[in-house]
C-alpha positions in Angstrom: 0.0 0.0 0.0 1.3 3.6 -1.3 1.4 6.7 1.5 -1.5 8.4 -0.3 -3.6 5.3 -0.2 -2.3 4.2 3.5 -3.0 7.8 4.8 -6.9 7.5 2.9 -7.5 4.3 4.9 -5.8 4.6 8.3 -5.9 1.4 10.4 -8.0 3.2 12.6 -10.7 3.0 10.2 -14.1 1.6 11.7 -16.3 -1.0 10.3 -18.7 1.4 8.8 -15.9 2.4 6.6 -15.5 6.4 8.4 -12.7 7.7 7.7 -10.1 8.5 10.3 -9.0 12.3 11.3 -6.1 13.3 9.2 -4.3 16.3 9.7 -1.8 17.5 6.7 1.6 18.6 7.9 2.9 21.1 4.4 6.5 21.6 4.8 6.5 24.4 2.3 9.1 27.7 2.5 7.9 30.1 -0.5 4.3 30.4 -2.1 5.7 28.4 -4.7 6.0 25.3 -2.9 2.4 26.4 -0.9 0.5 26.7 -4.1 2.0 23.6 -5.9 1.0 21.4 -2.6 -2.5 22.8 -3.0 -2.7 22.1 -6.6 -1.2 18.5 -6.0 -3.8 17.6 -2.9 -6.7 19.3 -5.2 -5.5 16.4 -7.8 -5.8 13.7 -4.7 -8.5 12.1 -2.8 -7.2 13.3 0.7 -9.6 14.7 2.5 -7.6 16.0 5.6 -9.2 17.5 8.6 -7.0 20.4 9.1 -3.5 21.1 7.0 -1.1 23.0 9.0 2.6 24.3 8.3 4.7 21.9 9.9 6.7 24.7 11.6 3.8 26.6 13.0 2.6 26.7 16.3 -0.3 25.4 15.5 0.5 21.6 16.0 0.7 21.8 19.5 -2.9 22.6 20.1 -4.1 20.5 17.7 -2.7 17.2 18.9 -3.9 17.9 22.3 -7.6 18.3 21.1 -7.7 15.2 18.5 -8.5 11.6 19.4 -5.7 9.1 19.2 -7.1 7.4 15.8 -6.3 10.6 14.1 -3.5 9.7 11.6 -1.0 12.4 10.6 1.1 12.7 7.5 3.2 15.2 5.9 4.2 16.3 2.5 6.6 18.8 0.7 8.1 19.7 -2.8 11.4 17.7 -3.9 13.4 19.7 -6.3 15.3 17.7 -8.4 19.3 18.6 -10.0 18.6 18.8 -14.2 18.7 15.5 -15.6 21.5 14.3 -17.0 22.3 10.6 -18.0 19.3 9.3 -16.4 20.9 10.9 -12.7 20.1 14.2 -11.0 23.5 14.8 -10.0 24.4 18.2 -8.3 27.1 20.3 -9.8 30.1 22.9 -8.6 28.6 25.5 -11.5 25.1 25.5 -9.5 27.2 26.1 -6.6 29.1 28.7 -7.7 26.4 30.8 -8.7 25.3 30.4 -4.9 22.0 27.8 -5.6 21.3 24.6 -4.2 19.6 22.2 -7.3 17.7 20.7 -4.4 16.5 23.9 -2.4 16.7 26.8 -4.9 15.7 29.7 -3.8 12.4 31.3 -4.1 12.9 33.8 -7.0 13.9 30.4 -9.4 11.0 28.2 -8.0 8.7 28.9 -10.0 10.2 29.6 -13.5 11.6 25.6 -12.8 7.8 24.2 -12.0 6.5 26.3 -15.4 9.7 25.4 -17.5 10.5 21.8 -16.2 7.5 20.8 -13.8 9.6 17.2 -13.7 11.8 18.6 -11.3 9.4 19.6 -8.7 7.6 16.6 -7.3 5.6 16.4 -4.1 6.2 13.6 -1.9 3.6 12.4 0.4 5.7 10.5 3.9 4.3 7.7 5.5 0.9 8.3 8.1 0.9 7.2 11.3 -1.4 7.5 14.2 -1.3 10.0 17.3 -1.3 6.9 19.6 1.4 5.2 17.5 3.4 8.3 17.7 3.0 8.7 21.6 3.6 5.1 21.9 7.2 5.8 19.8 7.3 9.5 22.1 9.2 8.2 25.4 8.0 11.2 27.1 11.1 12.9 26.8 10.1 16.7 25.4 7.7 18.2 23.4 5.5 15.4 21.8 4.6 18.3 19.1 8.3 18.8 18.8 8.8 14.6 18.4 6.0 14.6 15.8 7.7 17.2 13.4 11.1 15.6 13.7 9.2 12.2 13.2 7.5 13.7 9.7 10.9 15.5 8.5 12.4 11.6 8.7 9.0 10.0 7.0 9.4 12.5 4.6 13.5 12.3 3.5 12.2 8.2 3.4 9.4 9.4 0.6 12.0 11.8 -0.8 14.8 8.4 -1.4 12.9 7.0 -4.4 13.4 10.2 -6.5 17.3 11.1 -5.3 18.0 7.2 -5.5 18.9 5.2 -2.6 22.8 6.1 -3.1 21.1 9.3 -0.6 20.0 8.2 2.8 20.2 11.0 4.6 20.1 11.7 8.3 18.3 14.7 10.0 18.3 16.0 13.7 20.6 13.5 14.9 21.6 15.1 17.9 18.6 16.2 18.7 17.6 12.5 18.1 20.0 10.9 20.7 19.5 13.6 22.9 15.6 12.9 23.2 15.7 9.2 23.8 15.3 8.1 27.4 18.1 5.7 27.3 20.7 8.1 26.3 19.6 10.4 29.4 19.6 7.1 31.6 23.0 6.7 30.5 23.9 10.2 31.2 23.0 10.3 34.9 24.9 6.5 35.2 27.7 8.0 33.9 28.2 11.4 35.8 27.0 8.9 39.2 30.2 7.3 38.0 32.4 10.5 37.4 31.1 12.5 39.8 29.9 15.2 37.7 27.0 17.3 37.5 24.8 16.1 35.4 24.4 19.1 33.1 27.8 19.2 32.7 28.0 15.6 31.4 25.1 16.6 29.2 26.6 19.4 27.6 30.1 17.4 27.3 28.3 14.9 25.3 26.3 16.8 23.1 30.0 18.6 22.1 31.5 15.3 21.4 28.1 14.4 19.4 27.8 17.6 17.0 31.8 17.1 16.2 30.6 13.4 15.3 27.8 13.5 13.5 28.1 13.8 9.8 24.8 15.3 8.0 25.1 13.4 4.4 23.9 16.6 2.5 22.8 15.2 -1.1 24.5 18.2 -2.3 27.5 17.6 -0.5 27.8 14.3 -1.7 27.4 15.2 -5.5 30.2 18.0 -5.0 32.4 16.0 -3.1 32.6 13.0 -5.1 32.7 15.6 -8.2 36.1 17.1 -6.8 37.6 14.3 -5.3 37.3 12.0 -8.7 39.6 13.2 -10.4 41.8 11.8 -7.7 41.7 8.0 -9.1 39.8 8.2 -12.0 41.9 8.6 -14.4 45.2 6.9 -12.2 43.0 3.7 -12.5 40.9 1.7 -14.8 38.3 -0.1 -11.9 37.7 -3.5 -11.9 34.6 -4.5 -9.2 33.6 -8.6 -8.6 29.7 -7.2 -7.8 28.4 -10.5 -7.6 27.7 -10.6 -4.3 26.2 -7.0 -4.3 22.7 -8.7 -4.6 22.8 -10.7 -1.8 24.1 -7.9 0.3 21.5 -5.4 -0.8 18.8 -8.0 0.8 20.7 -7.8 3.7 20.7 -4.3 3.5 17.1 -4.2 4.1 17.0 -5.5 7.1 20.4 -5.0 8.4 23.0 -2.1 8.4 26.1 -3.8 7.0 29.6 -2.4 8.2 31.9 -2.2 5.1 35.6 -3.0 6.3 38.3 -2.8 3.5 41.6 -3.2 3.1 43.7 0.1 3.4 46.7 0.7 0.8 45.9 4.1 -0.5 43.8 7.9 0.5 41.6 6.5 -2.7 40.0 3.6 -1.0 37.2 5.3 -0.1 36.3 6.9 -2.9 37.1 4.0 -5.1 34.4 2.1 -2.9 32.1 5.0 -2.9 32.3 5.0 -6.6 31.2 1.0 -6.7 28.4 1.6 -4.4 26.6 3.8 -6.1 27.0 2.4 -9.3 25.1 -0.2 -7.9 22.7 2.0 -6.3 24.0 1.3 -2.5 23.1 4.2 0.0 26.5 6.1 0.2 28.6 4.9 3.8 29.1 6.7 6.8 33.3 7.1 6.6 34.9 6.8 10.0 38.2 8.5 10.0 40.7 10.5 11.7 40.7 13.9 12.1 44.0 14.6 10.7 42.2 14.0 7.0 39.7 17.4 8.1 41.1 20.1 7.2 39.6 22.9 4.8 38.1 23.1 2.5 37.7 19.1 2.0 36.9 18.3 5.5 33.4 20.6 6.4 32.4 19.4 2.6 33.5 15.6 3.9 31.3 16.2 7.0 28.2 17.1 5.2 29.2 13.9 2.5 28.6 11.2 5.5 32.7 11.4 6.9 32.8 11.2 10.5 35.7 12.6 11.6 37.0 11.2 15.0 39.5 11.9 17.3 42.8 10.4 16.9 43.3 9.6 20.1 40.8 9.7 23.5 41.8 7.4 25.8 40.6 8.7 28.7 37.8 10.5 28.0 34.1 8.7 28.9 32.5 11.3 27.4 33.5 11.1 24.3 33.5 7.6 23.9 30.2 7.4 25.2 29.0 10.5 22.9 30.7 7.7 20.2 28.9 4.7 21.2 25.5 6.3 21.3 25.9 7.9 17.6 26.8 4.4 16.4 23.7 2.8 18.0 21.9 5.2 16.3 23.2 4.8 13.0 22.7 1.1 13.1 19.0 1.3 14.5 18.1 3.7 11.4 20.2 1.0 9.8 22.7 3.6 8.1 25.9 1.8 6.7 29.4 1.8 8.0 33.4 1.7 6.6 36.2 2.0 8.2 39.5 0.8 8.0 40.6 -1.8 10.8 44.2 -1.4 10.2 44.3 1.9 11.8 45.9 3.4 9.0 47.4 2.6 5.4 50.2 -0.4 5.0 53.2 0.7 4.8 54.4 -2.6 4.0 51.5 -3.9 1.4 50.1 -6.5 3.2 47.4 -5.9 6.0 48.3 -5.0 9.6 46.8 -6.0 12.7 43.7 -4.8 13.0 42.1 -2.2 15.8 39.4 -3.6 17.6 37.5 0.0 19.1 35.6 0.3 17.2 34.3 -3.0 16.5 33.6 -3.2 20.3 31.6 0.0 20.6 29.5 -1.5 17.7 29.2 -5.3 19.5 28.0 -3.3 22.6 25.9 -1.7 20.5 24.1 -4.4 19.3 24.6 -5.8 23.2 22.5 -2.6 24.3 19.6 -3.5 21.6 20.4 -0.6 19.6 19.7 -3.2 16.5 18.9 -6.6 15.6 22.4 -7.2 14.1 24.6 -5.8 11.6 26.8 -7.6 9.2 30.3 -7.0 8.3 31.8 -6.9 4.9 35.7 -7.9 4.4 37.0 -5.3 1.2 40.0 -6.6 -1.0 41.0 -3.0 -2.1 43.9 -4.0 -4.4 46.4 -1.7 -6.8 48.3 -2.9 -9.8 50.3 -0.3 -8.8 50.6 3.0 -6.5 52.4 6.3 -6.1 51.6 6.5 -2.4 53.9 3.6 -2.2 57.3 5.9 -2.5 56.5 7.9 0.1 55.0 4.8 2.2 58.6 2.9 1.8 60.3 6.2 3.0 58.8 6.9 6.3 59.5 2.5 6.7 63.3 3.9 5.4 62.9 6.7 8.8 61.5 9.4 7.3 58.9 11.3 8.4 55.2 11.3 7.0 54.1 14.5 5.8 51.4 16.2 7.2 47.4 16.2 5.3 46.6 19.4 4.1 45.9 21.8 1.5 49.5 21.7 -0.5 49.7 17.9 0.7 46.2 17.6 -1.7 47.6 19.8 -4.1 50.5 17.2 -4.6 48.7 14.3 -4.4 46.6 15.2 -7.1 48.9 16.5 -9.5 50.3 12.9 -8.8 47.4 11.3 -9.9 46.8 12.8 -13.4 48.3 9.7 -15.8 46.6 6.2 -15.8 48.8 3.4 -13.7 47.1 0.3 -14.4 43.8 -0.9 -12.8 42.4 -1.7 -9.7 40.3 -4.5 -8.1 37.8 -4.3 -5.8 36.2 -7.5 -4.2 33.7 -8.3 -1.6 33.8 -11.0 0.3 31.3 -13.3 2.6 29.3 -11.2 4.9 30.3 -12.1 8.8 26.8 -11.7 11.3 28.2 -10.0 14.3 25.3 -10.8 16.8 26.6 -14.7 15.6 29.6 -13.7 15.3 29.9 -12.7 19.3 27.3 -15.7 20.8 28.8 -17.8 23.3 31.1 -14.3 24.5 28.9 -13.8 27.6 27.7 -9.8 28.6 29.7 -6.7 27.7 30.7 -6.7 31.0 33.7 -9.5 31.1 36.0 -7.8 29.0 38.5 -10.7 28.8 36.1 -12.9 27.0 34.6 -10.3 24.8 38.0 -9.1 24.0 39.3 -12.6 22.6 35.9 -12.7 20.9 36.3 -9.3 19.0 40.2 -10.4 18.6 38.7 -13.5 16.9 35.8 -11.4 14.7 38.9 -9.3 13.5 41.0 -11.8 12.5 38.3 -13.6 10.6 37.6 -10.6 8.4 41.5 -10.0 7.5 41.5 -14.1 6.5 38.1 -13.2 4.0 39.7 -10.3 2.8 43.1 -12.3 2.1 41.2 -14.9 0.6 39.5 -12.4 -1.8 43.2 -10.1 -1.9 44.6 -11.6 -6.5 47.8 -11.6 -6.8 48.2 -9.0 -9.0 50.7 -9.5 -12.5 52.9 -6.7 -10.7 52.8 -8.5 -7.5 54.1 -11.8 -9.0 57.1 -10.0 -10.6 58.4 -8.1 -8.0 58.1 -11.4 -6.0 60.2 -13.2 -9.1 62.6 -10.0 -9.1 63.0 -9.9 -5.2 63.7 -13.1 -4.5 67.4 -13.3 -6.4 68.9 -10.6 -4.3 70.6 -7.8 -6.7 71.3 -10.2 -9.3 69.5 -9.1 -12.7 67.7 -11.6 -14.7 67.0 -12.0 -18.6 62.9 -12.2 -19.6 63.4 -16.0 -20.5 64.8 -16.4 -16.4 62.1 -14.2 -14.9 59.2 -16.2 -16.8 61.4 -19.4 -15.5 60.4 -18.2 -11.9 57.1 -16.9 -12.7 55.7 -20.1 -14.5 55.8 -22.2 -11.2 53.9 -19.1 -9.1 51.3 -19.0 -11.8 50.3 -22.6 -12.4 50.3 -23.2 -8.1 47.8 -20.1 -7.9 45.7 -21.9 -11.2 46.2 -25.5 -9.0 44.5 -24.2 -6.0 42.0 -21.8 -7.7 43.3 -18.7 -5.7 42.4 -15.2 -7.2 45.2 -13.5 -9.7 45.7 -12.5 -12.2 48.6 -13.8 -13.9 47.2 -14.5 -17.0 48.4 -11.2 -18.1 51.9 -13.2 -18.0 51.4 -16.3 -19.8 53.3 -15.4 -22.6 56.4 -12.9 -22.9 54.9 -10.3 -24.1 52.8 -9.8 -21.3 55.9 -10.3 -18.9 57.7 -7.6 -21.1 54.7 -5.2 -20.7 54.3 -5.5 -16.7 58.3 -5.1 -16.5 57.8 -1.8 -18.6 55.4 -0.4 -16.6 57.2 -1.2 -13.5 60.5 0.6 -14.7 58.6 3.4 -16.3 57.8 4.3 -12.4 61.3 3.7 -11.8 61.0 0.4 -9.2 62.5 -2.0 -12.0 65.9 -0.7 -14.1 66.5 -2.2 -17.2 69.7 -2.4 -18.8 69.7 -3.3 -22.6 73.5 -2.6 -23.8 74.3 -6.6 -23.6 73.1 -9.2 -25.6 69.7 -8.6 -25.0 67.7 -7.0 -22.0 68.2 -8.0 -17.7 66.0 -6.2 -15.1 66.3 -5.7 -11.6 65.1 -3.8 -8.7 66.0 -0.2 -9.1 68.9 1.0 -6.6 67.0 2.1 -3.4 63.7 0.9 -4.4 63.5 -2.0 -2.9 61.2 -1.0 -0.2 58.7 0.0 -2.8 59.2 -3.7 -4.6 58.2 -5.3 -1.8 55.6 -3.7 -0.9 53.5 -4.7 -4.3 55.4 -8.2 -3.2 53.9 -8.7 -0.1 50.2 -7.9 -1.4 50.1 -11.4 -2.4 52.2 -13.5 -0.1 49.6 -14.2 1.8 48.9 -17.0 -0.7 52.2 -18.6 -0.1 52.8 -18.4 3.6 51.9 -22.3 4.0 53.7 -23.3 1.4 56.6 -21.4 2.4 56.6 -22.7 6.0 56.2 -26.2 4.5 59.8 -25.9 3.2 61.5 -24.8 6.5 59.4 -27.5 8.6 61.0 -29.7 6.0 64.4 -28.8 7.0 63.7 -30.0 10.6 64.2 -33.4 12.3 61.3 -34.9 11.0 60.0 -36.4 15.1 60.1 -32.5 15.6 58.1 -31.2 12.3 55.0 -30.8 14.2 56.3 -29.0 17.1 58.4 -27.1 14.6 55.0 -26.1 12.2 53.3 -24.5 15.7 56.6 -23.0 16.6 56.4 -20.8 12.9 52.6 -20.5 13.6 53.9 -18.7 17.0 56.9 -16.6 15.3 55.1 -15.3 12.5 51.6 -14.5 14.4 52.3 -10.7 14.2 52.7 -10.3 10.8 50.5 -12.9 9.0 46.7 -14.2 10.1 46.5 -17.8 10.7 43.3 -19.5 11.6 42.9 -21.4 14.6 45.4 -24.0 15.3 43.3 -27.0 13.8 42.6 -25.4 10.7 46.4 -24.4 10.6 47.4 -28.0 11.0 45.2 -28.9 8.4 46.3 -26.3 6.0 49.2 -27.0 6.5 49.1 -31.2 6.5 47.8 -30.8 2.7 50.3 -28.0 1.7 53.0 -30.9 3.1 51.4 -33.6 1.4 51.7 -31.5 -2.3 55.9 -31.4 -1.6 55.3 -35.2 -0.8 53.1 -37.6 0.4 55.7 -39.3 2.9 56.5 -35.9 4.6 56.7 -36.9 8.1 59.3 -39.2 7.6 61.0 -38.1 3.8 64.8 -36.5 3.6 63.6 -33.0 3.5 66.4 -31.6 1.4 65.7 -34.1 -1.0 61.9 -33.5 -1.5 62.8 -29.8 -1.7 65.9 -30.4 -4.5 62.7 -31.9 -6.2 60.0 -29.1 -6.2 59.3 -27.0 -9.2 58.3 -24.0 -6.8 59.8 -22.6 -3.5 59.1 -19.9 -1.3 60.7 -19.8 1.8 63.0 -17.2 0.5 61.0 -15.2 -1.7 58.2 -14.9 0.8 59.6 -14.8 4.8 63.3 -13.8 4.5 62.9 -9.7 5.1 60.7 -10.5 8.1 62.9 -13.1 9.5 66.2 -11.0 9.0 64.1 -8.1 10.7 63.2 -10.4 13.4 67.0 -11.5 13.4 68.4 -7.8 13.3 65.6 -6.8 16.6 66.7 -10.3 18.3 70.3 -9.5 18.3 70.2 -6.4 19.1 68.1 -7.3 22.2 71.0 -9.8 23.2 73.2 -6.8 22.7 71.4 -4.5 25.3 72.0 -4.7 29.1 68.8 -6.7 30.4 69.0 -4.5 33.6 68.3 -1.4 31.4 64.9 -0.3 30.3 64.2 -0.1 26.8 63.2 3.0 25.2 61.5 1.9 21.8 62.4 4.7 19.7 65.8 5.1 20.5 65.9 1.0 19.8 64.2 0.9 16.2 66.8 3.3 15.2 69.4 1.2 16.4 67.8 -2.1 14.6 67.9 0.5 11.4 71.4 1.4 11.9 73.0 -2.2 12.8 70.9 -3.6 10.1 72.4 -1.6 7.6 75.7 -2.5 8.2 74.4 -6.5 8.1 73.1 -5.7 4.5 76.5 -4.3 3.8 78.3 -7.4 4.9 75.9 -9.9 3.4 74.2 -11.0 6.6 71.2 -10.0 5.1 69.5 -10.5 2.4 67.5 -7.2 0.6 67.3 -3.6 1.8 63.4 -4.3 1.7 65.1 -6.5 5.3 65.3 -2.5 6.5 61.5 -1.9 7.2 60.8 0.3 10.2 57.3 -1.3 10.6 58.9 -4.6 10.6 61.5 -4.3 13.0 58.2 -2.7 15.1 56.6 -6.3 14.5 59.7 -8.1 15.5 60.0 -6.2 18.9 56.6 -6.8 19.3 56.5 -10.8 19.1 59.6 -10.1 21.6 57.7 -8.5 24.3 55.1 -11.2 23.7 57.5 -13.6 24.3 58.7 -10.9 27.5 62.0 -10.6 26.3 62.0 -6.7 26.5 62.5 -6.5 30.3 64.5 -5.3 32.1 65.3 -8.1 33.8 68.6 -10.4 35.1 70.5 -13.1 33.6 67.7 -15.2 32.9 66.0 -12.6 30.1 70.0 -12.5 28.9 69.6 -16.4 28.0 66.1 -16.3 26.9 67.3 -13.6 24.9 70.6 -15.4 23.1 68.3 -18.4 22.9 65.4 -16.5 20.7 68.8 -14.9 18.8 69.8 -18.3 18.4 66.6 -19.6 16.7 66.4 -16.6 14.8 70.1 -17.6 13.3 69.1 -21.2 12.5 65.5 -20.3 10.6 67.2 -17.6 8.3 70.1 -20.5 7.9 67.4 -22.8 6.7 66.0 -20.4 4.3 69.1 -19.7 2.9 69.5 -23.5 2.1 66.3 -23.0 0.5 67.8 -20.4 -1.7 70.9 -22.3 -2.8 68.4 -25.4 -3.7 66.4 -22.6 -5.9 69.2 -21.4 -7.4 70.7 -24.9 -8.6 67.5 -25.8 -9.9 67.4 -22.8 -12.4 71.4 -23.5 -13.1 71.9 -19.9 -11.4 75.5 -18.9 -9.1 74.3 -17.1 -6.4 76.9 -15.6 -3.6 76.5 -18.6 -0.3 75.8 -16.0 2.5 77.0 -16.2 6.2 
């Protein structure tokens, strides 16, 4: 049943067929918009009792006086952008000469409703009844007050159909929060709990909710995407897997879904944005930092549905309570979500550990009965290649990140101007999170929700790695990276290459390596990688070799490491090979244990099975076989290519740490630069392998498995000899994948320098 026809025929009906009392609610600003709602009901059957402006005074009195079967409704004009490829997109020239497409002023009105009457459409919102209304009330307020906020909301729904369901827009939603009794419940609990006043913790709130709340101005979000295009359209032909899209829209009709993708550039976002509303998907509410809000983009960004959050608030209830109650009320109006769980982009290519705060303020969310459930979407966000990554492989090199602003912009997007290759997007299985969190007891025992969440998170980096191709320009720099500094012809890096492709074809993992089945395709990915300077080519011989370009070897490895994620089992396959085989077990949980921090395993049953099959592929007799041998015998290994820079990192941090007084805190800075210094000099004497060894963020991910294992102290002899001991290990694993090295190099009839 339509609004017109549902607000004819009120539930409240009687048997005799009487009609209900309806009172009209015309929001309408100029005579214009008066006259064309009288026309339009004079071409209706309404028959409403009374029709009042639904800012007048009126209201008040007239709710008070009518029974509670009266049904109230509301209508207004929607002014519509010109049409232009089937869309009513806003545009900067209507800005510039200071009018809004979809509220221009009075003195246009009417010469649009006499040229182009299309654009000027009156929407009826859904009716309701005065004792449905006091019912939804709460008693908190002015119930003539609730009513208009109530028919401004019924009336953006009616308003959807015509801007297109890319606009779902939110209105008065301070006010909103503000009104409900459970938000001023929660108030007085929480100034009872930091002795406040009241009013004080009021106020303090409402702050921390009007810098939250984002208003998703349709006009907004036109202009913004309209300036902010330019950034990746034409660095980037877009390639979106949108067969799932369907099945997430149904979702989407019952459930908010909470977009989570992968974070390698500043263009996620609006590469995502971009998808969605091709497909007709309400536009997200963005959570971000604050750093990203600076003018002019950031107010435009706030009105486009960006939610700009503190970067850090610790300690501060309020505000995270201010936090949790907007995002309870985004999912109960069932308004979609994206952020970026890695807290930031990879510096190193492949995904970080992700940030749970988020995620808990939405379980508890869902805890408090804010919603039924919401569903979360792992995004593989993936670049054939990126200019971001230079100054990414810098800051890992030491340097320091320069700061967002206007000139930052500036630069960015003169970098962007000339087309780079493609990039995919790709959803993968939606995760429930009211399922996902059953069996983690109340909000209240933090220790079990916090492995829950920990769990949750995980889950959704595994889907997005599952969903993550390996790009054509990932599989070369992994080819190119994984023979050190030594140069190789076309026919030698398709030698290399071959192996990678047809193990990714075996096991039907995503890539997209067909672009280098044959050599021209090779020759075309190398050339685009030296034409951005991370390959050098030298041609004056008897035909062409290419290597890493001198001091790009950071940036190499990051387009590497995008895809290694694929070969992680294999690769610790080969070094449990290399161990005693009545220890191989043991030794498979130890690498589950020593690479924890910078890849995602699944639980340890599914990791022994993954693993058991990925064993059984080198050979079926495994447990018991002459390791070397079955390696000597492979047509593919990894070990090298895929875990030597984190293992020499992790080597460089555990040396160091056997270095260092155990009596003597450590001061972490003042450490990593040590681990960059001392490292250097191991590259220079061959200890280790690549400069891509020389990664800030992964000496940070080897000092953090070492204070998991509480080797950072201070301490007395004992964390000494704990610390040789892990040292030690650390010596004997990047041993074995040297070995691994030497076999790869035999087999391809290649000298490679034996290194310490």
């Amino acid at each position: 049943m339509d609004a017109q026809r549902a607000a004819q025929r009120p539930a409240g009906d009687d048997p005799s067929g009487r009609r209900a009392p309806l009172i009209l609610l015309a929001e309408a600003a100029s005579e214009v918009e008066r006259g064309l709602v009288r026309r339009w009901l004079r071409g209706t059957d309404l028959q409403p009792s009374v029709v009042l402006p639904l800012d007048g005074p009126e209201l008040a009195r007239s709710l008070a006086q009518t029974s509670p079967d009266t049904v109230v409704t509301a209508a207004r004009v929607a002014w519509l952008p010109r049409e232009r490829d089937g869309e009513h997109p806003a545009r900067w020239p209507g800005v510039f000469a200071l009018v809004n497409p979809r509220r221009p002023p009075s003195f246009q009105q009417a010469r649009i409703a006499r040229r182009d009457p299309g654009r000027a459409r009156v929407v009826l919102a859904e009716p309701a009844t005065v004792a449905a209304l006091r019912e939804r009330w709460g008693g908190t307020g002015s119930f003539a007050q609730f009513v208009k906020l109530q028919a401004r909301l019924a009336l953006e729904r009616a308003e959807r159909p015509l801007r297109g369901y890319r606009y779902k827009v939110p209105r008065h939603v301070v006010e909103a929060i503000q009104d409900s009794p459970g938000f001023r419940r929660e108030v007085t609990a929480l100034a009872d709990r930091l002795q406040l006043a009241e009013s004080e913790v009021l106020e303090l709130a409402g702050a921390g909710l009007e810098g939250l709340v984002a208003s998703m101005s349709p006009l907004a979000v036109d202009l913004l995407s309209g300036a902010l295009r330019p950034l990746h359209a034409r660095a980037w032909e877009v390639q979106a897997d949108t067969a799932g899209l369907e099945g997430l829209r149904e979702l989407n009709r019952r459930h908010a879904l909470v977009f989570l993708p992968s974070h390698r550039s500043y263009a996620d976002s609006l590469l995502l944005a971009d998808v969605l509303a091709d497909n007709d998907f309400p536009r997200n509410h963005v959570l971000g930092g604050d750093n990203l809000s600076f003018w002019p983009i950031g107010p435009l960004a706030k009105r486009a549905g960006v939610v700009f959050i503190r970067r850090s608030f610790g300690g501060d209830e309020i505000y995270k309570f201010a936090l949790r109650e907007y995002l309870g009320y985004l999912l109960a109006k069932r308004f979609n979500l994206e952020w970026y769980m890695e807290g930031g982009r990879s510096r190193t290519g492949k995904l970080r550990p992700p940030r749970y705060g988020l995620l808990t303020y939405l379980a508890e969310a869902i805890e408090a009965g804010f919603a039924e459930d919401a569903y979360l979407v792992p995004v593989s966000i993936t670049y054939d290649q990126l200019r971001e990554a230079s100054a990414m492989a810098a800051e890992q090199g030491g340097g320091t990140k320069k700061a967002e602003g206007l000139s930052w912009l500036a630069s960015y997007a003169k970098g962007q101007l000339n087309r780079i290759g493609t990039v995919q997007v790709r959803f993968a299985e939606p995760i429930s999170l009211r399922e996902a969190m059953a069996g983690a007891g109340p909000a209240g025992d933090k220790d079990a929700w916090r492995l829950r969440l920990q769990k949750v998170a995980f889950e959704v980096a595994v889907r997005i790695n599952r969903e993550t191709p390996a790009t054509a320009t990932a599989l070369v720099t992994l080819a190119l990276l994984g023979v050190r500094d030594r140069a190789l012809t076309l026919p030698q890096v398709r030698q290399v290459l071959e192996p990678l492709r047809s193990y990714l074809a075996g096991r039907a993992l995503p890539h997209s390596g067909e672009a280098l089945r044959t050599a021209d395709g090779v020759r075309r990915v190398l050339a685009a990688l030296a034409q951005q300077h991370v390959v050098t080519v030298y041609d004056g011989g008897e035909e062409p070799v290419y290597a890493i370009e001198q001091g790009q070897h950071l940036v190499a490895a990051f387009y590497r490491n995008s895809a290694i994620h694929h070969f992680v089992d294999r690769a610790v396959a080969e070094l449990v090979l290399l161990s005693h085989p009545a220890d191989r077990w043991d030794e498979a949980m130890r690498m589950r244990d020593q690479l924890k921090f910078e890849f995602f395993f699944p639980d340890k049953e599914s990791y022994r099975e993954q693993l058991s099959a990925e064993l059984e592929r080198l050979d079926p007799g495994w447990e018991t076989a002459d390791g070397r041998a079955v390696l000597e015998r492979s047509q593919l290994l990894m070990a090298h290519r895929v875990l030597r820079s984190f293992l020499d990192a992790q080597l460089v941090v555990a040396e160091r740490l056997s270095a260092h007084d155990p009596g003597r805190e450590l001061a972490e800075k003042e450490f990593l630069d040590e681990c960059g210094g001392v490292g250097r000099q191991m590259l220079l004497q061959g200890r280790l392998h690549g400069p891509e060894s020389l990664s800030r963020e992964l000496f940070a991910g080897a000092l953090q498995l070492a204070e998991n294992l509480d080797l950072t102290g201070p301490g007395g002899e004992d964390l000494a000899q704990r610390r040789r001991a892990f040292a030690a290990r650390l010596g004997d694993l990047v041993a074995r994948v040297i070995t691994i090295d030497e076999i790869d190099a035999a087999s391809r009839r290649e000298v490679v320098g034996v290194q310490p």
